[in-house]
N, C-alpha and C positions, 0 to 999 in steps of 0.2 A: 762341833764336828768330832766323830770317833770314828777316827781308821784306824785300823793296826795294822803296822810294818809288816808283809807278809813273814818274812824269814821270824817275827814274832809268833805266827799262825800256829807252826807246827804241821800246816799242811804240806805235801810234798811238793815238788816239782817233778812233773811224770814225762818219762822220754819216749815217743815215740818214730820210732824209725821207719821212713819212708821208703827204704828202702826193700823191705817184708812187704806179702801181699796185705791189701787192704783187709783181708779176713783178719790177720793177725794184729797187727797193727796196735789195737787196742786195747788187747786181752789183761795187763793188769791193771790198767785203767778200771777198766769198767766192771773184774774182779772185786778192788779194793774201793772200789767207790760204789759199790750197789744200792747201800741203803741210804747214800746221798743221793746220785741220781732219782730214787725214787719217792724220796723226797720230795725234791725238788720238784720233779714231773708233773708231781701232784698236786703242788700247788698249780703248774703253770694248768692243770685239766679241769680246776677246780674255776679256775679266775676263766679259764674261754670258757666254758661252760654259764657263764653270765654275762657274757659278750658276741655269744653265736650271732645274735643279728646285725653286729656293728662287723661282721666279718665279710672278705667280698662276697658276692654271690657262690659262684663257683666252690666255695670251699666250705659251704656249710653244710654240705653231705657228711663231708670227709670229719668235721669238727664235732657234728652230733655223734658218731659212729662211734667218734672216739673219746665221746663225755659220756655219752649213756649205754656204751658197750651192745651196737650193733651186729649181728650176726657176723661171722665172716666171710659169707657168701655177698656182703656187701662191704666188710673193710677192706676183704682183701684188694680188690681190684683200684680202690681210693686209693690205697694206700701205693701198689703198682703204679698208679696213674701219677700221686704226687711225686712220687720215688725218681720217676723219668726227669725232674725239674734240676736232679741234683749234679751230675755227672754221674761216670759209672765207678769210680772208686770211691765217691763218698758218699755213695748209697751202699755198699757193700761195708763201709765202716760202719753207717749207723745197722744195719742190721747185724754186725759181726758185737757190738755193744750191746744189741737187743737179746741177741742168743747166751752173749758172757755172765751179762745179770740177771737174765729173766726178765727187765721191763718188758712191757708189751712193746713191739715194732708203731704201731700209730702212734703212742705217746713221743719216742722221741723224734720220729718223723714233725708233731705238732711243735715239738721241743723247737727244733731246728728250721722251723719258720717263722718263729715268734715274731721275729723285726720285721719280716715282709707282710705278714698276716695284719698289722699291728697297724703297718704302714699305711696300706691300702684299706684298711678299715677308718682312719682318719683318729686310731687311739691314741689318745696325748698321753706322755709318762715316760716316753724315753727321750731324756732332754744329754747333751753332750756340751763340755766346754774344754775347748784345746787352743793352743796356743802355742807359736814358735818362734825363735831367736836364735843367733848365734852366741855360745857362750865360749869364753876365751878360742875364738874361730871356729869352733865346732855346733852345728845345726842343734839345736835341743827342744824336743817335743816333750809338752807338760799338757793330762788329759786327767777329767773327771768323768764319769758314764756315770751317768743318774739313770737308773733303771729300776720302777717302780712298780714293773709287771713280771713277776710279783717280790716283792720287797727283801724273800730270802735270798736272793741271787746272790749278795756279796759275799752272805758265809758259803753259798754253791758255787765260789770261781775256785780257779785253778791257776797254776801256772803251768805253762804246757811246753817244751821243746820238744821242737820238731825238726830231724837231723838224715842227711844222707850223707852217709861219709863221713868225711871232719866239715863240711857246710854245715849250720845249724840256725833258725830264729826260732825267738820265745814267743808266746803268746798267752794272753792274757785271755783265758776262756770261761765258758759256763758249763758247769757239769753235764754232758748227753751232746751237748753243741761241738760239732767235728767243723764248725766254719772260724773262722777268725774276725773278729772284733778291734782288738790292740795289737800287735806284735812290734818287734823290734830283731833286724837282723845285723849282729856289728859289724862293725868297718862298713857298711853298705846302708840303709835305711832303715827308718822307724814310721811306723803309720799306724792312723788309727779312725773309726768310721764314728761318726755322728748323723744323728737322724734328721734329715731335711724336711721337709713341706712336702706334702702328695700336689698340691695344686699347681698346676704349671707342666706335670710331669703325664708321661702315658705309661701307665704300670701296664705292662704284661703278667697274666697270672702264668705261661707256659714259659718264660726263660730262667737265665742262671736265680737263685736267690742269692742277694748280695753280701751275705757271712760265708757264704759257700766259692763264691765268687773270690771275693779278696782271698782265700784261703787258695784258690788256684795260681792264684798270680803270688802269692807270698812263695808258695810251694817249690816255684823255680830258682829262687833265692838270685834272683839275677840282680842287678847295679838299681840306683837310683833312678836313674833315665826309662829302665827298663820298666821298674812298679810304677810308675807313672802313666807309661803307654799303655801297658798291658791292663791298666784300670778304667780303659776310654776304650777296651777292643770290643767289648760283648755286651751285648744288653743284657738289663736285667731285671729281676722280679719288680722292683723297686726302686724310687728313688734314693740318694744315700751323700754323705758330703764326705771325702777320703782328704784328710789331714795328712799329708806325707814329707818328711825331710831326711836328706843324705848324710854326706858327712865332710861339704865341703860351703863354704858359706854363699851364702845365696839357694842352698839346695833345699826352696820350700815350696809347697803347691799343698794346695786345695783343689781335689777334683771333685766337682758336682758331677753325679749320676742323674740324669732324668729316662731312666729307660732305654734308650735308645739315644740320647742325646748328652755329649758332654762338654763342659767348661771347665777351664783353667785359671785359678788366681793364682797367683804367684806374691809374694812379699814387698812390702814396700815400707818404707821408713823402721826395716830394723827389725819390724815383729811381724807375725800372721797371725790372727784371730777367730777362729771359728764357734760360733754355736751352734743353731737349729732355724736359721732362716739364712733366704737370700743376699749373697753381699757383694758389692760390686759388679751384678749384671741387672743394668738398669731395665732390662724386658721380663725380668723373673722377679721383682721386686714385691711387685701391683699383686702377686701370688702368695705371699708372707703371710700367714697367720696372724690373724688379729692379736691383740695383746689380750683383749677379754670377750668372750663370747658365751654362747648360752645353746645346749643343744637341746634335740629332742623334746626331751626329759625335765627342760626346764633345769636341768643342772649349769653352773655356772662354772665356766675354767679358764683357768689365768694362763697365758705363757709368758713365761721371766725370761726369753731366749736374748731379747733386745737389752734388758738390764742386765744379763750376763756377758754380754759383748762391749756394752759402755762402759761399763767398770772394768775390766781386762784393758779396752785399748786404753782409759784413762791411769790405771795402773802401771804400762808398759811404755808411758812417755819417758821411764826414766828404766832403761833397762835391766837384767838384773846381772850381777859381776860373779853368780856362783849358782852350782846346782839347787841348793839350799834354798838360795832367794830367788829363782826359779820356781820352786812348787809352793813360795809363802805367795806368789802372784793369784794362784787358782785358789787358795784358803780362805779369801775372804766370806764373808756371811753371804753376801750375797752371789757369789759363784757357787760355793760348797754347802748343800743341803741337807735335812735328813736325808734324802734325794739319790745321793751320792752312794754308790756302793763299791763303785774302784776309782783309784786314781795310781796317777803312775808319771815317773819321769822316764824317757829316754834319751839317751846322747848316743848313736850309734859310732859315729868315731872315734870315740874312748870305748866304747863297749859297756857304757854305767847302765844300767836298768835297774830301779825301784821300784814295788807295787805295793800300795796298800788298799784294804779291803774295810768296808763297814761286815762285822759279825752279827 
C-alpha cells in the first residue's frame, strides 16, 4: 500500500466560504486547479465514453453529447435538464467553476454524477471500507474509498473547508466535485458515503444526487442527531450507505439510502462496520451482490465487499487503545488495495483529522 500523508502532498487545503454567493465561492479553487480539474475530467470523459451503454437510459443523450462533442443546440438543454437535479446553489457552483477554468460546463456536470451514473448503471469499482469505535470515550471513524473510475482520482482529491463564520467542516473531495463524499465537522460529527447495491433499491433519475445531497445536509453544520435525520429526509438519485458518528459514545449509525426508503444500524458490541453490501436488514440481504459473476461481455468480476467486512469485524474483536491502531485496522492486504485512493481517520470530538491519498 502507498498512501501519503496529505500534509506530505504539498497540495493545499482550499477554503471556501459559504457565506459569498455561490457564483464566488469557487473562484480560487478552480483558478489554481485548472489544469488539474482538466485533467481529471478527462479521464472521467474518456472512461464514459466506453461505458455509454452500461449508463441508464435517460442519460445517454446527455453522455454522448458530451464524449463526442454534440452541437449545442442539443447540450445545452441536457445539460439545463441535468442541472435542475442539483439544487439551485450547487448548480450555480459548478457553472461558476466552469466559467473560472474554462472546462466545458457538461464535463463537470458529468464529473458530479459519477457515483450516481455509476450506480444505476450497475458499474463495480467503487468499493468503501469504514469502521467505527470509541477511542478513549470519543466516536472515531476510520475510511478507505477505493475508487477505480478512473484511477487518477487520488492524486485529483483535495482537502476542502468549507466555513460560515467561525462554523466550519473539512471534506475530503475530488477535483470539479462541489458534493461531499468524507467530511468531518469537530466537536459535532464525522461521516462518510460508501457505495451499496442498486438491487433492492428504486433509483430515481429526477432527485437529489447523493454527493450533492450529503453536502446539503453537511452544509447546516448542525449536531449529530441532526446529520442523521437530515440524511433519511430526501430521496435520492441513488442508493448509498452513510457511515456517521458524533462525539459522544455510542453516537454511531449507518444509514442505508434506497431512494426513497431508509434504514438505520446502529453499533453493537463496541464497533460498526461497513463495506458495500447489505448488513443487518434481513429483507435487503437476498439483494447483495454475488461474490463472482460474469456480464454481458463475458467478463468475469469479483466483489471482495464480504471479505473486507470479515476481516474488520475479526480484526475489531479486540479493539484498538489509539488513533494509530485505529487506521493499522483498515491496512491490512485485504482491506487496503491498489484500490485505494483515500483514506482517512476522524475523531470529531478531539477535532484530529488525517487524510492520506494514493498519487
Amino acid at each position: 500500500m502507498n498512501l501519503t500523508p496529505y500534509e506530505d502532498t504539498r497540495y493545499p487545503i482550499y477554503d471556501i466560504d459559504l457565506s459569498l454567493p455561490p457564483e464566488e465561492r469557487w473562484a480560487e479553487f478552480a483558478c489554481k486547479e485548472t489544469k488539474n480539474i482538466k485533467r481529471l475530467l478527462g479521464d472521467v470523459v474518456d472512461m464514459c465514453g466506453e461505458h455509454i451503454e452500461s449508463s441508464p437510459l435517460p442519460f445517454r443523450p446527455f453522455i454522448r453529447a458530451v464524449c463526442y462533442g454534440a452541437g449545442t443546440w442539443v447540450l445545452g438543454p441536457l445539460v439545463n435538464t441535468v442541472a435542475g437535479m442539483f439544487g439551485e446553489d450547487y448548480v450555480a457552483e459548478i457553472r461558476s467553476i466552469a466559467d473560472y477554468s474554462g472546462v466545458p460546463l457538461s464535463h463537470l456536470m458529468l464529473g458530479n454524477l459519477m457515483y450516481d451514473l455509476f450506480q444505476m448503471g450497475g458499474i463495480p469499482g467503487l468499493g468503501c471500507s469504514s469502521v467505527s469505535c470509541d477511542i478513549d470515550g470519543n466516536p472515531t471513524l476510520v475510511r478507505n474509498m477505493d475508487w477505480v473510475w478512473p484511477r487518477t482520482t487520488g492524486k485529483h482529491s483535495r482537502v476542502i473547508r468549507f466555513h460560515d463564520g467561525s462554523d466550519h467542516y473539512m471534506s475530503v473531495s475530488v477535483l470539479g466535485c462541489v458534493g461531499v463524499l468524507s467530511a468531518m465537522c469537530p466537536g459535532k460529527w464525522a461521516v462518510t458515503i460508501n457505495q451499496a447495491p442498486t438491487a433492492g433499491a428504486s433509483p430515481s433519475l429526477f432527485q437529489w444526487p447523493v454527493l450533492q445531497r450529503l453536502r446539503s445536509v453537511c452544509d447546516q453544520m448542525g449536531s449529530y442527531r441532526q446529520l442523521v435525520s437530515g440524511l433519511q429526509e430526501y430521496e435520492t438519485m441513488a442508493s448509498f450507505f452513510a457511515h456517521v458518528v458524533g462525539t459522544k459514545p455510542g453516537e454511531h449509525s449507518v444509514i442505508t439510502g434506497l431512494g426513497s426508503d431508509f434504514r438505520r444500524r446502529k453499533i453493537k458490541g463496541g464497533s460498526l462496520v461497513q463495506t458495500n453490501h447489505f448488513i443487518g436488514h434481513s429483507d435487503l440481504e437476498e439483494h447483495n451482490n454475488p461474490e463472482e459473476w460474469e456480464d454481458e461481455d463475458g467478463q468475469r468480476w469479483y466483489c471482495d465487499s464480504r471479505a473486507r467486512e470479515k476481516n474488520l469485524v475479526e480484526q475489531l474483536k479486540r479493539l484498538p487503545a489509539s488513533l494509530g491502531e485505529a487506521r493499522k485496522k483498515i491496512c491490512t492486504s485485504v482491506v487496503s488495495t491498489d484500490d485505494t485512493v483515500q483514506q482517512m481517520v476522524f475523531q470529531p470530538a478531539s477535532g484530529y483529522s488525517r487524510v492520506w491519498l494514493r498519487r
